[in-house]
C-alpha positions as CSV (number, residue, x, y, z in Angstrom):
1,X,-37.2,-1.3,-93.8
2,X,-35.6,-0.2,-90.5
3,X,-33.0,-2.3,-88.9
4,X,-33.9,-3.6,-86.3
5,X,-30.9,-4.3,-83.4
6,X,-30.1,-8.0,-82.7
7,X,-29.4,-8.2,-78.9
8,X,-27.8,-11.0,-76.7
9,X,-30.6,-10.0,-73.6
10,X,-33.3,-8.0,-75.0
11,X,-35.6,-8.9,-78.0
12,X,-36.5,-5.8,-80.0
13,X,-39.9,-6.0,-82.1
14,X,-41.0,-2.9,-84.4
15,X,-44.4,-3.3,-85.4
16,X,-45.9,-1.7,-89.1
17,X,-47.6,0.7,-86.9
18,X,-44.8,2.3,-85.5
19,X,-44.7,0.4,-82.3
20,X,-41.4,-0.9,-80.5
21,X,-41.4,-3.7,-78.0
22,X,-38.2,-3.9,-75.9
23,X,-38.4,-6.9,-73.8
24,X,-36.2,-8.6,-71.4
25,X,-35.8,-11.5,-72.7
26,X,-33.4,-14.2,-70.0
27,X,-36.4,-16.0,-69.1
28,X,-34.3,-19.0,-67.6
29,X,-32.3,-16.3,-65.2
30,X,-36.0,-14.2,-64.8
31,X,-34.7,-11.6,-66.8
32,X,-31.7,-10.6,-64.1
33,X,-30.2,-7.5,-65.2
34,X,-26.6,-8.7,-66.4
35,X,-23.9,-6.3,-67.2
36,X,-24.5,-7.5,-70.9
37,X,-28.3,-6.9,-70.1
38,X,-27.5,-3.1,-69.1
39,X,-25.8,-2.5,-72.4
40,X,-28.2,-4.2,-74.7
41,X,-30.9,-1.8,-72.4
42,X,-29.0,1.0,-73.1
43,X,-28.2,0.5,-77.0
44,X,-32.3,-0.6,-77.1
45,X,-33.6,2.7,-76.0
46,X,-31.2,4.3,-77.9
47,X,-32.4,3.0,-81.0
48,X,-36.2,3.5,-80.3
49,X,-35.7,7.5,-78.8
50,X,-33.8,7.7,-82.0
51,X,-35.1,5.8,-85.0
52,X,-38.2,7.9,-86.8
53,X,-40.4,5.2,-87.3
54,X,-40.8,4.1,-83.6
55,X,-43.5,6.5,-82.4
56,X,-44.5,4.7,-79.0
57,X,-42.3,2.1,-77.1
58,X,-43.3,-0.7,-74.9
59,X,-41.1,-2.2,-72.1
60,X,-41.7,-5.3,-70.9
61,X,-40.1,-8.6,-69.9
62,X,-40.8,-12.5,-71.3
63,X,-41.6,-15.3,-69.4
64,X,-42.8,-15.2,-65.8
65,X,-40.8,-12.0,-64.6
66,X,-40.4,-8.7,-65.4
67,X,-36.9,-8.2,-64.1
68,X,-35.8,-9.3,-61.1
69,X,-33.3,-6.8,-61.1
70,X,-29.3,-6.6,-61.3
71,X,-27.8,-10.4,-61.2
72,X,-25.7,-10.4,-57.9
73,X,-22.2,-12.1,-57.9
74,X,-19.1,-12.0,-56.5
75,X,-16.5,-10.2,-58.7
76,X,-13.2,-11.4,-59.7
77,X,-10.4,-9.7,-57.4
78,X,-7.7,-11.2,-59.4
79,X,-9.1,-9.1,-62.3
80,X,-6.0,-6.6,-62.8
81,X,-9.0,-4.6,-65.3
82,X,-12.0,-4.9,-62.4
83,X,-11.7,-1.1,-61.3
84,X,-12.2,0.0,-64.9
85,X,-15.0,-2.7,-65.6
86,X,-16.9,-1.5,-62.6
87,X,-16.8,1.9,-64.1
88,X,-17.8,1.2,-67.0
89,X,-20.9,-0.9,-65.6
90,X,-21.9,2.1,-63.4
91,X,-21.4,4.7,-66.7
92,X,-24.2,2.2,-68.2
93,X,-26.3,1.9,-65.9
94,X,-26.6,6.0,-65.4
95,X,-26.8,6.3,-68.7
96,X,-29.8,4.0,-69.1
97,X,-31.6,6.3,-66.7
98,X,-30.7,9.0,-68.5
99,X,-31.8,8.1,-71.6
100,X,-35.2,7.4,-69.9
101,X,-35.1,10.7,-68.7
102,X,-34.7,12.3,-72.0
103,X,-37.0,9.6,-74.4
104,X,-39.0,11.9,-76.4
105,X,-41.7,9.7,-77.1
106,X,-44.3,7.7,-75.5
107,X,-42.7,5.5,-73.3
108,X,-44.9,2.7,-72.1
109,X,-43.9,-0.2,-68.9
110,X,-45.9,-3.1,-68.9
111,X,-45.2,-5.3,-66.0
112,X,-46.1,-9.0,-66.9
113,X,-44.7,-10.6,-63.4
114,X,-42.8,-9.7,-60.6
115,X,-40.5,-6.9,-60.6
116,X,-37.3,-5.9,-58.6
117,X,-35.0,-3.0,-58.1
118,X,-33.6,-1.3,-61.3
119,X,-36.4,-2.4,-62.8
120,X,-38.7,-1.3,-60.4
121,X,-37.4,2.1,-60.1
122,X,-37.3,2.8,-63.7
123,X,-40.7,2.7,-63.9
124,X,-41.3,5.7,-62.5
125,X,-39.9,7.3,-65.6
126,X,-42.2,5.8,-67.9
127,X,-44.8,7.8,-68.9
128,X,-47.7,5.1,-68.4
129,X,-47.7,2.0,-66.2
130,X,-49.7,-1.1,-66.5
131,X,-49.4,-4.5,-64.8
132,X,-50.9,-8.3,-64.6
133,X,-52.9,-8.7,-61.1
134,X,-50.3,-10.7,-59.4
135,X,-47.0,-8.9,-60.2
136,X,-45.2,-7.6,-57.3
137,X,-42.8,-4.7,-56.1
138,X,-40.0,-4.3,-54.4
139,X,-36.7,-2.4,-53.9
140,X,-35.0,-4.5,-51.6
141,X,-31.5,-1.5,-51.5
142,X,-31.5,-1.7,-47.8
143,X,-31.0,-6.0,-47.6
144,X,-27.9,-5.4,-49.9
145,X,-26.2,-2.4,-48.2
146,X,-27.2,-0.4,-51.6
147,X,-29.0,3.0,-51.9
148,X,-31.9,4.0,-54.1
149,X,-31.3,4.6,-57.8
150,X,-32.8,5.2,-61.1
151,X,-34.2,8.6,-59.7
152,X,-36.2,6.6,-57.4
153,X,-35.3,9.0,-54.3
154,X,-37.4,11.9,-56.0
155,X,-40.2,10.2,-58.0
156,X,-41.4,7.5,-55.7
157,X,-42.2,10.1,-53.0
158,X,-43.7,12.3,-55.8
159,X,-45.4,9.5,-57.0
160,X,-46.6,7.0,-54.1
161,X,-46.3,9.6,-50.9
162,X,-43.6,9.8,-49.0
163,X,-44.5,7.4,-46.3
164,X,-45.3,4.7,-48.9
165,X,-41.9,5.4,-51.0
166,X,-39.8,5.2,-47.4
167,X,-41.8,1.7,-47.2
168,X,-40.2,0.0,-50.1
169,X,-36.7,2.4,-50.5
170,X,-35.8,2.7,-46.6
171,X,-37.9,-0.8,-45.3
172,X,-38.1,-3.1,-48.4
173,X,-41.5,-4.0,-48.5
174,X,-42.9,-5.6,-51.2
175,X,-46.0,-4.0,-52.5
176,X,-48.5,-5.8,-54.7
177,X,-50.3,-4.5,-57.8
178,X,-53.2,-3.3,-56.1
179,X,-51.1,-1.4,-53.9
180,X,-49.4,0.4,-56.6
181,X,-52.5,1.0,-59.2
182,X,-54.3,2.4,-55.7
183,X,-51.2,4.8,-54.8
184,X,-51.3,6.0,-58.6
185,X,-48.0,4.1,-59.6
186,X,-49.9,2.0,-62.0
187,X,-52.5,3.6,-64.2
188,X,-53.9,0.3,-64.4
189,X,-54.1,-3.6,-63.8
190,X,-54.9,-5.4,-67.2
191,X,-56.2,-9.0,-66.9
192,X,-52.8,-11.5,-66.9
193,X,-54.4,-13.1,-70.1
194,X,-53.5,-11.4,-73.3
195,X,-51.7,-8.9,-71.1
196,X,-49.6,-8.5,-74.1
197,X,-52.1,-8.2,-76.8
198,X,-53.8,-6.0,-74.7
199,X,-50.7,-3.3,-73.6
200,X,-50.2,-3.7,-77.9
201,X,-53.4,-2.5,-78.5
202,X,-53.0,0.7,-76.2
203,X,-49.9,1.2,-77.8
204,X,-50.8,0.9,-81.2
205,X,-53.9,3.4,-80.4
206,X,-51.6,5.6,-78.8
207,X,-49.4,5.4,-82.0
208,X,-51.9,6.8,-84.4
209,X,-51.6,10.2,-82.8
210,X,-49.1,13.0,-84.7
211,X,-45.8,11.7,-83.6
212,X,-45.0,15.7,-83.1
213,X,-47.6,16.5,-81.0
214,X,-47.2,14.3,-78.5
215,X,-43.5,14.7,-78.3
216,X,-44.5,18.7,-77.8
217,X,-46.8,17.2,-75.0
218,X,-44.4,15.2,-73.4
219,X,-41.9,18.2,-73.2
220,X,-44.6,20.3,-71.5
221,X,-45.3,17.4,-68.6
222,X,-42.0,16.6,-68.5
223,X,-39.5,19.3,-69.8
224,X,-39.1,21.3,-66.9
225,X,-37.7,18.6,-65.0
226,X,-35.4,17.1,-66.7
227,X,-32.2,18.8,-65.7
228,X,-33.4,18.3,-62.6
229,X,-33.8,14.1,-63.1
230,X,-30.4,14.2,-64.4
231,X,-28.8,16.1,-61.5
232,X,-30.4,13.4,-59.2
233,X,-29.3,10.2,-61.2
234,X,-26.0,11.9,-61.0
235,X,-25.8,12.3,-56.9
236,X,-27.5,8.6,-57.3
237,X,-25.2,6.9,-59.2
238,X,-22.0,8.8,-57.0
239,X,-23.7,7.2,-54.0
240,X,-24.5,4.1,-55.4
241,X,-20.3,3.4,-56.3
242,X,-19.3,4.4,-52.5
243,X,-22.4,1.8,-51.2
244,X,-21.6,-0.7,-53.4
245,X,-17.4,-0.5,-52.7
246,X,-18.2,-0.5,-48.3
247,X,-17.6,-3.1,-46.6
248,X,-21.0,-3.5,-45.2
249,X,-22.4,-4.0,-49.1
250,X,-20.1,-6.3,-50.2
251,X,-20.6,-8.5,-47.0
252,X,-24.3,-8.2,-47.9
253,X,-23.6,-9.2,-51.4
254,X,-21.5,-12.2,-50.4
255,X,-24.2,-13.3,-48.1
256,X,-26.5,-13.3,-50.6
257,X,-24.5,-15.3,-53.5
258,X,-23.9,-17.5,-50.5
259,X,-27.5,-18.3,-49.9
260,X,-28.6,-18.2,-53.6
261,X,-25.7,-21.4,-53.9
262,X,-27.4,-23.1,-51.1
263,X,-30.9,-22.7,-52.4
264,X,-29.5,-24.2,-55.7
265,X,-28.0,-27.0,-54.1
266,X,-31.3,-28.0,-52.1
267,X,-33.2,-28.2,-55.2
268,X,-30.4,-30.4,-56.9
């Protein structure tokens, strides 16, 4: 019996038939991506790309979000160690993408609820997308000062169209499920009951198949872009720490915290 990694963010489930759920798993914070959140992402697809008895892997999130992407606060300047910590969270976070980037197997999103930034963008590098009917999409870079990531600034244009992709990277517009499954992000909406049991099924269809031969598959759809994908993450991430460190992003950032305190407070 594998062993199966016990995470603080993300519950991992390995099914007899060779299936891995990864799932988000702050349901109370809608799965906000935490720094701890980030690592636990990054030792989870680790594990699946390289244990041999996970042949497809699901991501997903529990509860009523997907992800509603990185959880914003203020950082503490009287941290003597905060230059180094914000290092090592960006050396995670590219390293998540690029483990998606290289995952050798059948890599499977399934969007139960509303999804926002990382998670949104990393979607693109799954190999198959499905969603519930009322899950959402959105990016919102621009409100925060940030700039697109997760090799967002290549695949959603490839993916959506350019003029659609510049809608939710450069204009933040949220896009619903019909929007995406119409401009081939989604390969399709699954009815929001059993969504679960029914992405399973797929996946454990999926996992019947020689193991070898769709890895060989994979490489040919994929291969020949991946030095590419990595290049981009890398130009990403570099532009991503010099948004994220202006002025203009971190007023952004303390606006937002600001608001998210108040909205708290009114419902108090």
């Amino acid at each position: 019996m594998t062993n199966v990694p016990q995470l603080e963010t993300i519950e991992i489930t390995l099914f007899p038939s060779g299936v891995a759920e990864i799932a988000f798993n702050r349901p109370q914070r809608y799965n906000a991506l935490s720094p701890q959140a980030y690592r636990d992402w990054l030792t989870a697809i680790r594990w699946a790309a390289q244990n041999d008895q996970v042949k497809v892997t699901v991501l997903t999130g529990r509860g009523k979000y997907y992800t509603s992407g990185q959880q914003l606060e203020m950082p503490n300047f009287d941290d003597d160690d905060l230059p180094a910590e914000m290092e090592r969270r960006r050396e995670t976070t590219k390293n998540v993408v690029l483990e998606m980037i290289r995952f050798p197997k059948i890599l499977i999103g399934a969007v139960n609820g509303p999804s926002i930034g990382f998670g949104t963008t990393t979607l693109g590098l799954c190999d198959v997308v499905y969603s519930v009917p009322d899950a959402t999409f959105n990016t919102p870079f621009m409100k925060l000062a940030f700039c697109a990531e997760g090799c967002s600034s290549v695949l959603f244009p490839r993916i959506m169209g350019m003029s659609k992709a510049n809608e939710m990277l450069l204009l933040g517009r949220v896009f619903t499920a019909d929007e995406m499954e119409r401009c081939g992000f989604l390969s399709r909406i699954l009815p929001k009951e059993n969504f679960r049991e029914q992405v399973l099924a797929i996946a454990e269809d999926a996992a019947k198949f020689s193991l070898e031969a769709t890895k060989v598959t994979k490489e040919l759809v994929r291969g020949f872009d991946r030095k590419f994908l990595e290049e981009v993450n890398e130009l990403e991430m570099e532009k991503l720490a010099e948004r994220m460190g202006s002025p203009d992003s971190f007023e952004a950032i303390m606006r937002f915290v600001e608001e998210s305190q108040k909205k708290k407070k009114s419902k108090l």
